[in-house]
N, C-alpha and C positions, 0 to 999 in steps of 0.2 A: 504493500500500500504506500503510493507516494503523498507527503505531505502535501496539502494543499498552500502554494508560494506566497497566493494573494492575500496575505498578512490584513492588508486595507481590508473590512471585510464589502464585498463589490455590492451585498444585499442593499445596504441601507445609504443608498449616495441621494445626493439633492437632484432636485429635477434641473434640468438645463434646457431653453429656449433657446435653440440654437437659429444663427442669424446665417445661415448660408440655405443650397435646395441642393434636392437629389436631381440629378441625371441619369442617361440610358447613355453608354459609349460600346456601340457595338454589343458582346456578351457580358456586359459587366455593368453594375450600376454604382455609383458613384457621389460624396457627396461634398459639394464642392463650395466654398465660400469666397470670394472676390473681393479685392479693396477696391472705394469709392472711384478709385482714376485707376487709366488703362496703367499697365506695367507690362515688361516684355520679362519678369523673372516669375518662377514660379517652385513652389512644394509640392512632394508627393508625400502623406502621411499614411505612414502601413501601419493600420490595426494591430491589436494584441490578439488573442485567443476569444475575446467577447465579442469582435468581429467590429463592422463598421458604423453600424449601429448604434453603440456605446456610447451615451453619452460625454464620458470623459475624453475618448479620442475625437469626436467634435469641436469640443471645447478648444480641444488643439488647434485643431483645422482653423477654426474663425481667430485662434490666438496669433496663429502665425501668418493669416490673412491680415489683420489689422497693422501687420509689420511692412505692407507693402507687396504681398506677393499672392499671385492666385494660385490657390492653397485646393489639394481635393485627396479625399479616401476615399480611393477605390476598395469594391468589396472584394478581395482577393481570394474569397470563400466561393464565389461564384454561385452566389446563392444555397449554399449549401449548410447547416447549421453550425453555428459558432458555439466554442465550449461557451458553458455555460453553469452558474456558478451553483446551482442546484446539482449537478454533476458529479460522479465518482470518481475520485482521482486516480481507482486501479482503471476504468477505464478509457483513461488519459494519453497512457500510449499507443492504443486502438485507432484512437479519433486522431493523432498526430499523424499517422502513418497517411491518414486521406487526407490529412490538412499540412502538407510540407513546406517551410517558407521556404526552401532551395528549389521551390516550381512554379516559381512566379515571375520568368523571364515572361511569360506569354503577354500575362498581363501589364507589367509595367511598359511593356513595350506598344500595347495597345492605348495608352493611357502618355506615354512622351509623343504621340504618334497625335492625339489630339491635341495637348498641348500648345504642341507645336505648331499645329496647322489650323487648328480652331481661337485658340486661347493667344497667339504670335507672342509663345515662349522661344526667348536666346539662351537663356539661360537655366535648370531646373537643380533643385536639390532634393534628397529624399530626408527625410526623420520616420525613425521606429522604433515600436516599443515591445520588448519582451520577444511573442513573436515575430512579430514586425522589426524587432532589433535584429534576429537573427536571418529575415527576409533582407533588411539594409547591409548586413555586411555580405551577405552572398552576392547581392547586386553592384555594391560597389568592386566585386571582383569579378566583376562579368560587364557591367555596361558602363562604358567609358560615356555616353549621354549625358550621367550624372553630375553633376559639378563637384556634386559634395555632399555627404551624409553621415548623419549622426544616428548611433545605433544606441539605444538604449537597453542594458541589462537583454541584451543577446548575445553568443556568442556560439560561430560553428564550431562544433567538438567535433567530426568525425574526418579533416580532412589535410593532409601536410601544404595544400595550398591554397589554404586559407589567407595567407600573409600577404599576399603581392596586391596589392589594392592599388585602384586606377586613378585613382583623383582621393583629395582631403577626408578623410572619416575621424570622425571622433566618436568615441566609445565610454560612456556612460554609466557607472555602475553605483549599486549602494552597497555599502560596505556589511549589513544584516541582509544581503539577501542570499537567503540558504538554497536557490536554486542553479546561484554559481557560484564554485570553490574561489577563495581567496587564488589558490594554485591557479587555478586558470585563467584567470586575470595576468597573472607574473609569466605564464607561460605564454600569453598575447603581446604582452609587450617586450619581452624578451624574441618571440619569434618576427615580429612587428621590425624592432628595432634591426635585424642581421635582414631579413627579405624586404621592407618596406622603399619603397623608390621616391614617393610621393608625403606631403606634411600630413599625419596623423599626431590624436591628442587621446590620451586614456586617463580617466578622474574616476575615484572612486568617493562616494558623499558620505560622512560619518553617521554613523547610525539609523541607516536609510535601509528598507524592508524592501525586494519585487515592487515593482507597481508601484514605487514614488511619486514618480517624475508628471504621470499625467494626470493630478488630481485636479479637481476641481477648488476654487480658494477656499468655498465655505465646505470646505471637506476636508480639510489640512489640519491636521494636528500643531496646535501651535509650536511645539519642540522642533517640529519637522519642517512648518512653513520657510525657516531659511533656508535650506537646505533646498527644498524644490525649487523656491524661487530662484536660488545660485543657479539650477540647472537648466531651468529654463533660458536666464540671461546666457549662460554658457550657448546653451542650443542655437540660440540666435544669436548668437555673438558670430560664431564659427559659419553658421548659414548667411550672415552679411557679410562675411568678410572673401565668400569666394562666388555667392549666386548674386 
C-alpha cells in the first residue's frame, strides 16, 4: 500500500471562479486564460494526477496569465478519468501505467501547433506539477519548441538520459515530500551538473509537503505561505527571464 503524497488534504479546498474558458483543439480540450492585450509569449501548464479540471491548476493558469502571457491546460488525460482523491493508492500504479506523463509528445505538440498559429506564439514555456512535473522534464528532453520549463516535485527515475535537457529547466522541490528521496534530488543535480549543456536551477523549499506549490492563497497554511509564494516568484522569475 503506497502512502497517499497529497499531504494538502485535496477534499476540503475553497471554491475558485476561474477567469479564463474551455476550448476544443482538435482531440483535446483545453482550458485557456488570456491577458487583456495581445502578447506573442505564451505557457503550457500540465496538470497533476487531479487532471485539468482542478481547481488549483486553474488558478495557475489565470496566475500566470495575469503575468503577460497566454496561458492554457491542456487535458493531457484525453478525456479519460483523472486520479482522484477518493481513490486507493494500491490502485495507483494500475491507473499510472494508462496515464504516463512520458506520452504526451502527441499532445503538447498538438497544443504548440495552435499556439503558434492560432494564438501568434514566438515564444512558449511549459510549468508542471507532480505529474505534470514529470511530463515537463521528459519534454524539455524531447522538444527543443520549449523555451523553458519549470518542473515541479517531478522527476524521471527510470532512464540514464534523462540529463541532456534542451533549453533552461528549473526543478522545484519541497524538502517533506516523501514521494521523492532527498537521494534523488542529489542524484539530479549531480547527473545534471556532468551531462547538462544548457542553464538549469534545482531549489529545494524547507519544510514543504507534495502539492505545495499550486495552492490556492486562502488554502495556504500560514507557516507555508512563504515558502509557496518564494516558489511561485521563482517560477516566474525563470519563465520571464527566457519566454
Amino acid at each position: 500500500q503506497m502512502a497517499d503524497p497529497f499531504l494538502y488534504h485535496t477534499g476540503r479546498r475553497s471554491q475558485y471562479g476561474c477567469l479564463g474558458h474551455e476550448i476544443q483543439i482538435e482531440h483535446i480540450k483545453a482550458y485557456v486564460c488570456t491577458p487583456s492585450f495581445f502578447t506573442d509569449k505564451a505557457v503550457i501548464v500540465v496538470h497533476d494526477v487531479f487532471g485539468w479540471l482542478f481547481p488549483d491548476i486553474r488558478y495557475i493558469v489565470d496566475l500566470i496569465a495575469s503575468h503577460g502571457y497566454t496561458t492554457i491546460c491542456p487535458d493531457f488525460f484525453k478525456g479519460t478519468e483523472p486520479w482522484k482523491s477518493t481513490d486507493h493508492w494500491a490502485d495507483f500504479a494500475d491507473w499510472l501505467r494508462d496515464h504516463d506523463p512520458m506520452k504526451v509528445d502527441k499532445e503538447a505538440d498538438v497544443v504548440l501547433k495552435y499556439l503558434k498559429e492560432q494564438c501568434g506564439a514566438k515564444k512558449i514555456g511549459i510549468v508542471g506539477f507532480s505529474w505534470g512535473g514529470m511530463a515537463v522534464h521528459h519534454l524539455m528532453l524531447k522538444n527543443p519548441q520549449l523555451a523553458a520549463g519549470v518542473s515541479h516535485y517531478g522527476i524521471i527515475r527510470d532512464s540514464e538520459e534523462r540529463y541532456n535537457l534542451l533549453n533552461p529547466t528549473f526543478f522545484i522541490f519541497g524538502e517533506k515530500d516523501h514521494t521523492i528521496s532527498y537521494d534523488q534530488i542529489t542524484l539530479l543535480e549531480e547527473k545534471l551538473k556532468q551531462y547538462c549543456k544548457v542553464e538549469y536551477k534545482i531549489k529545494v523549499y524547507p519544510g514543504q509537503v507534495h502539492g505545495f506549490a499550486q495552492l490556492k492563497p486562502e488554502d495556504m497554511k500560514p507557516d507555508d505561505k512563504p515558502y509557496i509564494e518564494e516558489a511561485r516568484k521563482d517560477m516566474l522569475d525563470w519563465i520571464k527571464m527566457f519566454v
